[in-house]
C-alpha positions, 0 to 999 in steps of 0.5 A: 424794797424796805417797807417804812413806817407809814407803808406798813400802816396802809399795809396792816390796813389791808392784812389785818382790818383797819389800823385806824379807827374807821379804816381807810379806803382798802383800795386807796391803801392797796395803790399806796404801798407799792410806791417808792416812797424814795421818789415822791417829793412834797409839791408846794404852790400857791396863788393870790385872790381877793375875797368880796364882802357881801357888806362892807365890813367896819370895825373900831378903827376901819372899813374895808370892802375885800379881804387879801388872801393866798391860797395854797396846795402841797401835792405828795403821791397824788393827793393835795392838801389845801390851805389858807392865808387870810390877811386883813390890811390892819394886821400888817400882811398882804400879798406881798408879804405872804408871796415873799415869805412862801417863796422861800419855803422848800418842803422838798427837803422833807421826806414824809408830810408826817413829820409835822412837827419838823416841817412846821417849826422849818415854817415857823423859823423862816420869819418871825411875822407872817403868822397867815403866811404860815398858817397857809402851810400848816393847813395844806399839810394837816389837810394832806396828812389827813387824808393820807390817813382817811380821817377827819383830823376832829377824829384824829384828835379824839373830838365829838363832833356832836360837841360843837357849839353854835357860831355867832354871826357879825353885824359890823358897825354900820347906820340903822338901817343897814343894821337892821337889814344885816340883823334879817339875813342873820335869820338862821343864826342863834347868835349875833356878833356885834362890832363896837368902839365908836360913839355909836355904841349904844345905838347899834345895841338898841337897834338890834333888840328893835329887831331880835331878843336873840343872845349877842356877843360883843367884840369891840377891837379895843374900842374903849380907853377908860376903864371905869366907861367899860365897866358902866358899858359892860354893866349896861350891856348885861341888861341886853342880854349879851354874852361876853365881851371881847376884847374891850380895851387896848391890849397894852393896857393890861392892869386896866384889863385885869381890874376890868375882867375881875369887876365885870359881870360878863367874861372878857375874852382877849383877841388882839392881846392874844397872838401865840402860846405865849401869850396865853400865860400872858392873859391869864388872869387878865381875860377871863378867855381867849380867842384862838385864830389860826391867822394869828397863831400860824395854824392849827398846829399852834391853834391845838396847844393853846385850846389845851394850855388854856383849858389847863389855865381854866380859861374859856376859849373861842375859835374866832376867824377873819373874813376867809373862804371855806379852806381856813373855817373848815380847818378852825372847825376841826376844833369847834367840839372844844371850845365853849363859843365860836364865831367861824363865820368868815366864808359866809361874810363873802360873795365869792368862796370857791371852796366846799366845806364845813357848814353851818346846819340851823345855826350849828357848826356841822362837821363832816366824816370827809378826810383832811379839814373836810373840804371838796 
């Protein structure tokens, strides 16, 4: 039997220490070469489940109690890949949407999960929406390959995880004294996240510092319409020692944006406005950063390649989340030592996360040497 690329990878593992940095179990390696390859198939399935906020979670422009979500699997010689669809109904995604479009996708008709690039622009080119859809996919196959290589993919991309910085925590828009309860919870996180505009904007600011002079980020989800009220807020914002500010105005108001970004005194960071690697040239001088999520982008294949256009734009970046399980933070984590903020807390929002995963250690994203997106 002919042995291919990927065999003589596990084999050179065997015969001659490690083809990897690290190397791979030898066992594991043993048991793998000795397969034909010719009758294994990529197994894909996946399942709807709702996801329980602990609080509910309002924003600019909606509440919401629970969180639609498909999680799904891709099995290939006995080792499965888990991945993630998240899909807040303000987005446009939902189960039916996401159970329409995976129901289409067939990745028996690929021979190796290691042609990644192949497999994932099949994905992509099934639908122009479903970016979560997407992403449930392109996560299952990173976590496979993974874990086919015994490698964390941090690793595989030559990141230190001793880079990673530390993720804020969200406080969404609610009255005092629930601000104040949620402010107390948050006792283990350096940061805090803080939803804003509506026309308690100001409010919810002072009703935190009641509490914690601890650094907030602001993100107001296109909140505010008029420029010249931004920029005094902004400026008023500076003086409670916050961060940046995401996401301040409608993101079809880009001169209004870029006018802003250049007078204020604090980094502006585009989210909604920032979908796709397009759309980072796009921001460009109109933001001074971008949010990456891997909901928005279709996964971490896309997520990677704009973490380095943006660098090479020198923008800053964030890794951002929607309300998830521990399968799509873990994921986003094995990205965190790039990036300058992160606010990967979206497991920690829900009550019910039936996954193991990256953790949050003192405030810091902690990344593990598990193989795959580091999830158990």
């Amino acid at each position: 039997m002919k042995l291919d690329r990927r065999k003589f990878l596990f084999a050179s593992t065997i015969l001659g220490g490690s083809f990897f940095a690290g190397g791979l179990n030898p066992g594991y390696a043993a048991k793998k070469i000795f397969i034909n390859k010719e009758n294994t198939k990529m197994k894909f399935t996946f399942k709807p489940y709702t996801l329980e906020l602990k609080h509910v979670f309002t924003l600019a422009t909606s509440s919401r109690t629970t969180t639609p979500v498909v999680l799904t699997q891709i099995e290939y010689e006995g080792i499965t890949g888990y991945g993630e669809a998240s899909m807040p109904p303000y987005l446009g995604e939902s189960h039916e949407t996401a159970t329409k479009f995976l129901s289409k996708v067939n990745l028996e008709q690929f021979n190796d999960p290691f042609e990644m690039e192949s497999i994932l622009e099949y994905i992509d080119g099934i639908d122009k929406l479903n970016p979560a859809a997407k992403a449930a996919v392109d996560i299952a196959l990173h976590d496979l390959v993974g874990k086919l290589l015994g490698k964390p993919w941090y690793r595989i991309w030559g990141f230190d995880k001793n880079k990673t910085p530390h993720t804020s925590f969200t406080i969404g828009i609610d009255k005092p004294e629930v601000v104040r309860q949620k402010v107390k919870e948050a006792e283990e996180y350096k940061i805090l996240k803080v939803k804003l505009g509506r026309e308690t904007d100001k409010e919810m600011i002072e009703t935190i510092r009641e509490v914690t002079d601890k650094p907030i980020t602001v993100d107001v989800n296109q909140g505010w319409k008029d420029k010249f009220f931004a920029l005094d807020m902004i400026n008023w914002l500076n003086t409670k020692n916050v961060k940046y500010v995401e996401q301040p105005m409608p993101k079809e108001m880009i001169d209004e944006m870029a006018w802003l970004t250049e007078k204020s005194p604090l980094p502006t960071i585009g989210d909604e406005s920032v979908q796709r690697i397009p759309d980072v040239v796009k921001a460009h001088g109109v933001y001074s950063g971008i949010n990456i999520k891997l909901m928005k982008c279709t996964g971490m294949r896309e997520a990677y390649k704009m973490l380095n256009l943006a660098k090479s734009l020198g923008m800053k970046v964030m890794l951002g989340c929607m309300t998830e399980t521990s399968c799509a933070i873990s994921a986003a984590s094995q990205l965190a030592p790039e990036v300058q903020w992160a606010d990967l807390d979206g497991n920690l929002l829900i009550s019910n996360d039936i996954y193991t995963g990256t953790k949050v250690v003192d405030g810091k994203i902690t990344l593990t040497d598990k193989p795959g997106i580091g999830l158990s």
